[in-house]
C-alpha positions in Angstrom: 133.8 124.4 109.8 131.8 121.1 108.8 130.9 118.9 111.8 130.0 115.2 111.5 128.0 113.2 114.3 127.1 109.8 114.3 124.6 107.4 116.2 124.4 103.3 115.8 121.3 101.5 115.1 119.3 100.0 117.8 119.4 95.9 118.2 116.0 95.5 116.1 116.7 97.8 113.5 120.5 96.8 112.8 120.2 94.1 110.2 118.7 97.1 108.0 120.4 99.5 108.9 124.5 100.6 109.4 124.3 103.7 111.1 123.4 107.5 110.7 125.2 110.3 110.8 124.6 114.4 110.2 127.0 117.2 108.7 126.1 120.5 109.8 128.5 123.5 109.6 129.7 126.4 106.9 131.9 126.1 103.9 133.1 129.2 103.5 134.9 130.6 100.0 134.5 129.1 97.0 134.3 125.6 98.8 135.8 122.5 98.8 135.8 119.8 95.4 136.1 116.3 97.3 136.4 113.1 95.0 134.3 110.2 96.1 135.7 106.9 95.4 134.0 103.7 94.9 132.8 102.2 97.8 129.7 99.4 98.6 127.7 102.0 101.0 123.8 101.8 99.8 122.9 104.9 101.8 120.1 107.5 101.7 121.1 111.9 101.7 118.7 114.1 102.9 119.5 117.7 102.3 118.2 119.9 104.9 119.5 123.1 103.6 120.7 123.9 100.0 121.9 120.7 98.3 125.6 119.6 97.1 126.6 120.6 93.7 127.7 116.9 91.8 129.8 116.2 89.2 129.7 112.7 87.6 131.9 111.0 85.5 133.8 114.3 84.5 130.3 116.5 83.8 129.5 119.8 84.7 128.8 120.4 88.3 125.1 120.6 88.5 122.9 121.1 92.1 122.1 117.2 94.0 118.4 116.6 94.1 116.9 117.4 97.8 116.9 113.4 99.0 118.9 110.9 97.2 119.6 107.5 97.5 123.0 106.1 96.3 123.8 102.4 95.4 126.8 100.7 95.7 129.7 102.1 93.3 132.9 99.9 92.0 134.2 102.8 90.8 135.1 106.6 91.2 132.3 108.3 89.5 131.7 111.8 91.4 132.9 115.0 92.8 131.1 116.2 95.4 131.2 120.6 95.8 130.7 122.2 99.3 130.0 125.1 99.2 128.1 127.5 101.6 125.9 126.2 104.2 125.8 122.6 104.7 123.2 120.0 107.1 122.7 116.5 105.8 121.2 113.8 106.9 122.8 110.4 106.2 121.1 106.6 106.6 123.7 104.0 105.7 122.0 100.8 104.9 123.1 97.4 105.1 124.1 95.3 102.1 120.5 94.6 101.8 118.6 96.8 103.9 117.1 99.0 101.2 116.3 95.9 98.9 114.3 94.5 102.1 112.5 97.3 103.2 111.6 98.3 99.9 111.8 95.3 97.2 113.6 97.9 94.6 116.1 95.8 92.3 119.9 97.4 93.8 121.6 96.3 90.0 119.5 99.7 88.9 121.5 101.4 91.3 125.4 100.1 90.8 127.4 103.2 90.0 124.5 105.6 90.3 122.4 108.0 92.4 118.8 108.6 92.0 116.2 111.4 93.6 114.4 109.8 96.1 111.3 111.7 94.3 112.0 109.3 91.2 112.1 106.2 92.7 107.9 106.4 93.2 107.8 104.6 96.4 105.7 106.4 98.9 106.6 105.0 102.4 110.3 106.4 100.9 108.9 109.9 100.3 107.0 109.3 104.0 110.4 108.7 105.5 112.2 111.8 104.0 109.1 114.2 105.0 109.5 112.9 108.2 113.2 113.6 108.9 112.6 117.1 107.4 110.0 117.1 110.0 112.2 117.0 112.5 114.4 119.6 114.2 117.2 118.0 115.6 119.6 114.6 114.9 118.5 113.1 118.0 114.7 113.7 117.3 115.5 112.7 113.3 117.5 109.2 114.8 114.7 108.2 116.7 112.0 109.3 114.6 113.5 107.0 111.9 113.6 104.3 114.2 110.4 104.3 114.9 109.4 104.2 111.4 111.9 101.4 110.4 110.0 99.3 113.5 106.9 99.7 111.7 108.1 99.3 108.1 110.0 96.2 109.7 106.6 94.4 110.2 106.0 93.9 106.5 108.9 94.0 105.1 110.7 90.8 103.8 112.2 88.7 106.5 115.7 88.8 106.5 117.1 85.3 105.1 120.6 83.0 105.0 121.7 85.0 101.8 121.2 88.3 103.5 123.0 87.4 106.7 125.8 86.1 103.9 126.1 89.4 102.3 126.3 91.3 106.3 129.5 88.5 107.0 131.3 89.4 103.4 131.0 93.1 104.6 131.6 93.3 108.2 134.9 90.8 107.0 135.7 93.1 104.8 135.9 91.1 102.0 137.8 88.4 102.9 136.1 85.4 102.7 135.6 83.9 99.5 132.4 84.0 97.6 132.1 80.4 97.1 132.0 80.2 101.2 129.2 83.1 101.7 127.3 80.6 99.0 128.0 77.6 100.6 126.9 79.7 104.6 123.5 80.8 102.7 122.5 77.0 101.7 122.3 78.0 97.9 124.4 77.4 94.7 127.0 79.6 93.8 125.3 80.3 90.6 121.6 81.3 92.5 123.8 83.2 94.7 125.2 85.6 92.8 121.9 86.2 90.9 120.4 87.0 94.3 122.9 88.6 95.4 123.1 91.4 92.1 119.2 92.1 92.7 119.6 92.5 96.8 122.8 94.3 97.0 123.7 96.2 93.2 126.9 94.6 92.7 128.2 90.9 91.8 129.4 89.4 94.9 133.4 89.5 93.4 133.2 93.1 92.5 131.9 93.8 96.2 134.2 92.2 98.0 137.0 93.8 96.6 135.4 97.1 96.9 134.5 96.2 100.9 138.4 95.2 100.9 139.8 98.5 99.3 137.7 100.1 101.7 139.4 98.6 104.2 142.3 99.6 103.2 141.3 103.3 102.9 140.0 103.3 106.5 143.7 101.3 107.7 145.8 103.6 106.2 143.6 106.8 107.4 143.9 105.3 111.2 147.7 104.3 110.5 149.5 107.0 108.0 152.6 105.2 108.4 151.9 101.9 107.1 153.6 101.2 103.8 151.2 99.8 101.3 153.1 96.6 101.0 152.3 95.7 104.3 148.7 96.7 103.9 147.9 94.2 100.8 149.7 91.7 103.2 147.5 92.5 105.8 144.3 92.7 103.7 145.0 89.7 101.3 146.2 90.6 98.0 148.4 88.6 96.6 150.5 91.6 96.1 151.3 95.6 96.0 150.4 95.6 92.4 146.9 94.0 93.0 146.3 96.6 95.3 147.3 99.4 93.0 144.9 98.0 90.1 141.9 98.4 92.8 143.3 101.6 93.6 143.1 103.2 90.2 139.6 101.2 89.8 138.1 102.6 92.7 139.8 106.0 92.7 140.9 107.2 89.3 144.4 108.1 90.3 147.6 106.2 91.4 148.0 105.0 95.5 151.0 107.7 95.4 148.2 110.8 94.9 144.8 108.9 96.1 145.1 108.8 100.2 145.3 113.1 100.6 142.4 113.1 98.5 140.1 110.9 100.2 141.1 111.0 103.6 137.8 112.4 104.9 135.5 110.6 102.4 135.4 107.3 104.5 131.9 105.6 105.0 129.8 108.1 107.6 128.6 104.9 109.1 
């Protein structure tokens, strides 16, 4: 049995960060295959006890490095095998948390996951040791906390574009991009160029995978809902539009998708 906590980020840490969470538990058997879809989480695994084995784009299954950092995907990519023990620790960022805490360039990272190890940035190696360091989720939230305070101090100041990119997330999309340019005081043009190196993604291609998200995450809360009534609800100018982002993000048709994923929603 796997079993999933989850704490919020403090007020002063928030615009970085989306939330944590922890799986600790036993997958017993031969394990469990779960499909990942694409989805705009930027988030950073720990591995606290043997790693996942991963599967991308239809490879051979092949053991997860022991901290990895995962950008933004637009679409399905991986299969994640649970097998055995499992404890992970999970920091969901914000659209461009990493980027400001860290400067790295997210467009490296669309559709991909990288060993922490690889990225050579010490204070990110510094941040890993010290959740390893620690011997329990509380102590490993706080602990973190306290070191995103201090790594706040010098970081890059959060700006108009990256309170634009928080409002196309937290609205799930919804707004169009030519508005989030307009809200951060630059051209549409500048904006998307900004946007790419801060978040991974264009800003089109993440909204739409924020939106599909929000989709997943309706239908898991509401089973019943049809999925007309859900591209209603979540703008698309019809079933079949939703359908399209459905095979985009998932690899297989709406009919077959939903019992797949139903557990692989965004741990933050």
């Amino acid at each position: 049995m796997i079993v999933q906590r989850r704490a919020r980020p403090s007020i002063d840490c928030v615009t970085v960060v989306r939330g944590y969470s922890e799986r600790r538990g036993e997958q017993t058997g031969p394990g469990v295959i779960f499909p990942l879809p694409g989805r705009p989480a930027q988030f950073l695994e720990v591995y606290l006890e043997q790693p996942y084995r991963v599967s991308v784009d239809g490879g051979s299954f092949a053991t997860a490095p022991d901290a990895v950092l995962v950008g933004p995907s637009s679409r399905h990519t991986t299969r994640l095998w649970m097998q055995g023990p499992v404890s992970t620790f999970h920091i969901a960022f914000q659209p461009s948390g990493f980027h400001r805490l860290f400067g790295l360039n997210m467009s490296g990272l669309a559709d991909r996951a990288a060993a922490a190890i690889d990225l050579d940035l010490p204070p990110l190696d510094d941040l890993v040791a010290l959740i390893r360091a620690r011997r329990s989720f509380e102590a490993r939230v706080s602990s973190v906390e306290t070191w995103l305070r201090r790594r706040l101090v010098d970081a890059r100041s959060p700006d108009a574009m990256d309170r634009a990119a928080r409002l196309l997330r937290r609205a799930r999309g919804a707004p169009d991009v030519g508005w989030a340019a307009e809200r951060a005081g630059v051209s549409n043009r500048h904006f998307q160029r900004l946007f790419v190196e801060r978040v991974g993604l264009s800003p089109k291609l993440y909204c739409r995978s924020v939106r599909f998200e929000a989709v997943m995450d309706a239908r898991d809360a509401e089973p019943r809902s049809s999925w007309t009534e859900l591209a209603h609800r979540f703008g698309y100018f019809d079933q079949a539009h939703l359908l399209r982002d459905a095979h985009a993000f998932t690899g297989v048709s709406a009919s077959r998708f939903q019992p797949q994923f139903q557990a692989l929603s965004d741990p933050s």
